[in-house]
DSSP file (Angstrom, degrees, kcal/mol; ACC not computed):
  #  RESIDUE AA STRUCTURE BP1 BP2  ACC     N-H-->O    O-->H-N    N-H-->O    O-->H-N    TCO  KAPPA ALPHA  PHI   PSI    X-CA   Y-CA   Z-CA
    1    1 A X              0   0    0      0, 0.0     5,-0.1     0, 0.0     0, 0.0   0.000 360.0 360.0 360.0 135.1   29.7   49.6   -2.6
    2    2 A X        -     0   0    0      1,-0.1     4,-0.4     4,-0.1     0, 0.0   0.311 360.0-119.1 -40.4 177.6   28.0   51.5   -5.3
    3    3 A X  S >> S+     0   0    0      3,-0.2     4,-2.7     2,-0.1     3,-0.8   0.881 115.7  58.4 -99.7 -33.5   24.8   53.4   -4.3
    4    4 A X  H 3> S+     0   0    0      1,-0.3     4,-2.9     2,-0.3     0, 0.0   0.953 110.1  37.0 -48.2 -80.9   23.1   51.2   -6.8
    5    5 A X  H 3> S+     0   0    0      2,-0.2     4,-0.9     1,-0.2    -1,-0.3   0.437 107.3  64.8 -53.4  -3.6   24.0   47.8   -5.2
    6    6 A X  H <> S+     0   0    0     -3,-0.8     4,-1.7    -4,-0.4     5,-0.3   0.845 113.0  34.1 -93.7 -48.8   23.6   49.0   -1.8
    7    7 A X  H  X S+     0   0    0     -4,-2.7     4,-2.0     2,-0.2     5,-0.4   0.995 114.4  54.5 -78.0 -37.3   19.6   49.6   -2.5
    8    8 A X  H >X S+     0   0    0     -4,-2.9     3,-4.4     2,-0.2     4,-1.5   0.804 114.7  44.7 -51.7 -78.6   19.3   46.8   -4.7
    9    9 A X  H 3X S+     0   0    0     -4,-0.9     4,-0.7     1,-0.3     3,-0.3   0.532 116.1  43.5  16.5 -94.0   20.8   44.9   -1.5
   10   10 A X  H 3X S+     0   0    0     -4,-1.7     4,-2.3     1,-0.2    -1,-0.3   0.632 112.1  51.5 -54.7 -16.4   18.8   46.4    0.9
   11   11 A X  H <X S+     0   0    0     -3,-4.4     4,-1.9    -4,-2.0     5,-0.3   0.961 107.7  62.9 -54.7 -55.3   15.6   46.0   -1.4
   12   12 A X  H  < S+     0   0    0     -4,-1.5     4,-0.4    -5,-0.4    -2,-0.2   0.710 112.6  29.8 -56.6 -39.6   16.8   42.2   -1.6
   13   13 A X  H  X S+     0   0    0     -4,-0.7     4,-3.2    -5,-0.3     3,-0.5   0.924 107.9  71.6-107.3 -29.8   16.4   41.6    1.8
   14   14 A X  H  X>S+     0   0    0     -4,-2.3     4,-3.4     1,-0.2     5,-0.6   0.895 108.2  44.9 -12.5 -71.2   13.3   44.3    2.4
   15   15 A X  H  <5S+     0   0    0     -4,-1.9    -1,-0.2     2,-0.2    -2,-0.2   0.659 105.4  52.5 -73.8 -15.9   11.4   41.7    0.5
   16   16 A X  H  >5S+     0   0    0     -3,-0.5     4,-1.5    -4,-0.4    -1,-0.2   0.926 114.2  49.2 -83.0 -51.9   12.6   38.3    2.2
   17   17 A X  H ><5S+     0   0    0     -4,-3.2     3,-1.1     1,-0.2     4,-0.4   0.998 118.6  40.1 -65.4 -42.7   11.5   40.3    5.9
   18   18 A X  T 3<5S+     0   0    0     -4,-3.4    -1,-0.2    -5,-0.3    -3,-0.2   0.878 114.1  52.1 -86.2  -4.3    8.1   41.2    4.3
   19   19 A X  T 34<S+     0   0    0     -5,-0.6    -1,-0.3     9,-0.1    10,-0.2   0.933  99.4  67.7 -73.8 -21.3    7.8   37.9    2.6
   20   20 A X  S << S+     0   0    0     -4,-1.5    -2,-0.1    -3,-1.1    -3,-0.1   0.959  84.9  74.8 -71.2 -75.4    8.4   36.0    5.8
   21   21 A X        -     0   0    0     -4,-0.4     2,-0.8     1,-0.1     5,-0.1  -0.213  57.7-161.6 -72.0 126.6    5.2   36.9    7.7
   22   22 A X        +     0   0    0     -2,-0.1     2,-0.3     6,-0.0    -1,-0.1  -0.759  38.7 140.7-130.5  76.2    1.7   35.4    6.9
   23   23 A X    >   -     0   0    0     -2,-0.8     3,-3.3     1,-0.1    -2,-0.0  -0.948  60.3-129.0-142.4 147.9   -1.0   38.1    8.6
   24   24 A X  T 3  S+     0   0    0      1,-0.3    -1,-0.1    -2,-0.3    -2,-0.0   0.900 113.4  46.3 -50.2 -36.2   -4.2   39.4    7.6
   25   25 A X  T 3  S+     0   0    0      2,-0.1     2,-0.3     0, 0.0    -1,-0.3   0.114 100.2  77.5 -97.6  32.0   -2.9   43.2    8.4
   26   26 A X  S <  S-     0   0    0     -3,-3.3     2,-0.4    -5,-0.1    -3,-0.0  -0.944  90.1-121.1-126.8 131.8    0.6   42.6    6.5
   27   27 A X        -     0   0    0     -2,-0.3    -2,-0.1    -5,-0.0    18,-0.0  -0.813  31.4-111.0 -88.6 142.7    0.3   42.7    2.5
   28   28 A X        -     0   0    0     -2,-0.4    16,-1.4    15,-0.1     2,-0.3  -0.045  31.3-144.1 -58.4 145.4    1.6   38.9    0.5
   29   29 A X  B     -A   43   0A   0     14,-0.2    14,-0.2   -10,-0.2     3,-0.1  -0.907  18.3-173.9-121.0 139.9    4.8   39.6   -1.3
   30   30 A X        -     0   0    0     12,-1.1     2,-0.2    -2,-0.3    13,-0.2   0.196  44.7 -38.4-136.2  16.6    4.9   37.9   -4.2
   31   31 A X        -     0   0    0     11,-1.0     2,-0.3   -16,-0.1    -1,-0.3  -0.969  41.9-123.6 179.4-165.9    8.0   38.2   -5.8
   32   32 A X        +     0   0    0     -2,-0.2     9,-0.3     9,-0.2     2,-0.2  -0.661  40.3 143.6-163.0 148.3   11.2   40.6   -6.9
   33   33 A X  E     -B   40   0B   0      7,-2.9     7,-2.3    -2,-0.3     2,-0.3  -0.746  40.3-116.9-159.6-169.3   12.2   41.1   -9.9
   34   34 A X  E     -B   39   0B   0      5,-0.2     2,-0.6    -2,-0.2     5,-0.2  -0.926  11.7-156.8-168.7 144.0   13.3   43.4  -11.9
   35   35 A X  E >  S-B   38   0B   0      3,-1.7     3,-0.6    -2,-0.3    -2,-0.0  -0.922  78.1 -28.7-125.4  97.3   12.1   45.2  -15.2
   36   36 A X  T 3  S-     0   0    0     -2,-0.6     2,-0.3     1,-0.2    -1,-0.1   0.903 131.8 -37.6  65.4  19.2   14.4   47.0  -17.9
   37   37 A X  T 3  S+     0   0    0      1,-0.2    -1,-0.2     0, 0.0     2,-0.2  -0.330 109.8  94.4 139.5 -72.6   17.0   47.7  -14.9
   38   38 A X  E <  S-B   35   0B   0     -3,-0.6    -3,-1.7    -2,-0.3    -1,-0.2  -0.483  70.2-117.4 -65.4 140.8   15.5   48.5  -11.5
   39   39 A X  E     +B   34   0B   0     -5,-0.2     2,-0.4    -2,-0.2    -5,-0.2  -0.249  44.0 166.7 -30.8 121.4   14.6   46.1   -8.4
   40   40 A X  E     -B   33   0B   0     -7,-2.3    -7,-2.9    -2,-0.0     2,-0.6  -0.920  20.6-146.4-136.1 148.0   10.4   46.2   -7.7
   41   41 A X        -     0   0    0     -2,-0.4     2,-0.2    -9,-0.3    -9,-0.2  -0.961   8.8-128.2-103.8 148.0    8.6   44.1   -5.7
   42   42 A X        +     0   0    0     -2,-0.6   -12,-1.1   -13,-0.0   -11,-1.0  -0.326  29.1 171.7 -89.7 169.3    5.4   42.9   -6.0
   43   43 A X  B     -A   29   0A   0    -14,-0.2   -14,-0.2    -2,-0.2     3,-0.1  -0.957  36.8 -88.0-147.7 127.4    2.8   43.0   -3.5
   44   44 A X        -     0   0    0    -16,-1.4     2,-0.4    -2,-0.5   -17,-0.0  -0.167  46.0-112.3 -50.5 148.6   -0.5   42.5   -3.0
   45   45 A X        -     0   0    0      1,-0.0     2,-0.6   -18,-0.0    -1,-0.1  -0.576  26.0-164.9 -90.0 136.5   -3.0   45.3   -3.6
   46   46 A X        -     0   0    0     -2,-0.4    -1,-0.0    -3,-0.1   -19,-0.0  -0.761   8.7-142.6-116.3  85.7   -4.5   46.5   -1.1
   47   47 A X        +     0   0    0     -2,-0.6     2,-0.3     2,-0.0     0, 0.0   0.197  49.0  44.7 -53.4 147.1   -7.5   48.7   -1.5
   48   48 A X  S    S-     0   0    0      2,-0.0     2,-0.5     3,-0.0    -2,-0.1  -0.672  82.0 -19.1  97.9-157.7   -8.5   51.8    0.5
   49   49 A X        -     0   0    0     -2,-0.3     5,-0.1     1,-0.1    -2,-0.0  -0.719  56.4-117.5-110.8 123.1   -7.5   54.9    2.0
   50   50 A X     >  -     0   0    0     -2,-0.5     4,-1.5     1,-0.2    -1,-0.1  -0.039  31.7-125.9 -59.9 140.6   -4.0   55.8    2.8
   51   51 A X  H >> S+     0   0    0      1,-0.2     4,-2.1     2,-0.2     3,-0.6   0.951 104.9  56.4 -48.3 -54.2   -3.7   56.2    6.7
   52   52 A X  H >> S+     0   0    0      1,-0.3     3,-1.4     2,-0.2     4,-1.3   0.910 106.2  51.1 -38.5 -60.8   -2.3   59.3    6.7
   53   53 A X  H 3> S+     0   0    0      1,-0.3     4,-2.9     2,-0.2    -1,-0.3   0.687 101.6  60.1 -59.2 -26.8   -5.0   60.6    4.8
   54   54 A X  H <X S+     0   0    0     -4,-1.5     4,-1.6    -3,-0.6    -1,-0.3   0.931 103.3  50.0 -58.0 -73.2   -7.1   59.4    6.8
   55   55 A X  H <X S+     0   0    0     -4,-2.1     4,-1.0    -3,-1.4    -1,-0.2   0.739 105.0  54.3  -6.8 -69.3   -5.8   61.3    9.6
   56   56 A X  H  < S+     0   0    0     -4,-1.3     3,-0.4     1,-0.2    -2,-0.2   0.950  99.7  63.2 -74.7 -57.9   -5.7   64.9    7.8
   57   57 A X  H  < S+     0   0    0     -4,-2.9    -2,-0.2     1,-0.2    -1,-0.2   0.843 104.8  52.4 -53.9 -27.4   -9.6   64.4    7.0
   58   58 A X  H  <        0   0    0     -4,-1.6    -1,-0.2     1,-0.2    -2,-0.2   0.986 360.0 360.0 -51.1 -47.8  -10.0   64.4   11.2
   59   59 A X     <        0   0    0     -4,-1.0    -1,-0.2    -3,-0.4    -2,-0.1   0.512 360.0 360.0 -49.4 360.0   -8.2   67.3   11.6
């Protein structure tokens, strides 16, 4: 397999496990698609501060 079709692939099924699950601390998938070549999904947006960062301001 191409390197191309092995991440679309894995993308492909990336989006079926995070579509599956329906919890307040899991963001909605709401599709894949694909734009002018490459694979995306979409996702709900989720507002606020990236964990990590979050993190680094304790330190």
């Amino acid at each position: 397999m191409t390197m191309a079709i092995e991440s679309g692939t894995r993308l492909v099924r990336e989006a079926k496990l995070h579509a599956a699950p329906n919890h307040v601390h899991i963001g909605a998938v709401y599709g894949l698609d694909e734009h002018e070549g490459p694979l995306f999904i979409a996702m709900k947006l989720i507002e606020g501060a990236v964990p990590t960062a979050e993190a680094d301001l304790q330190d």
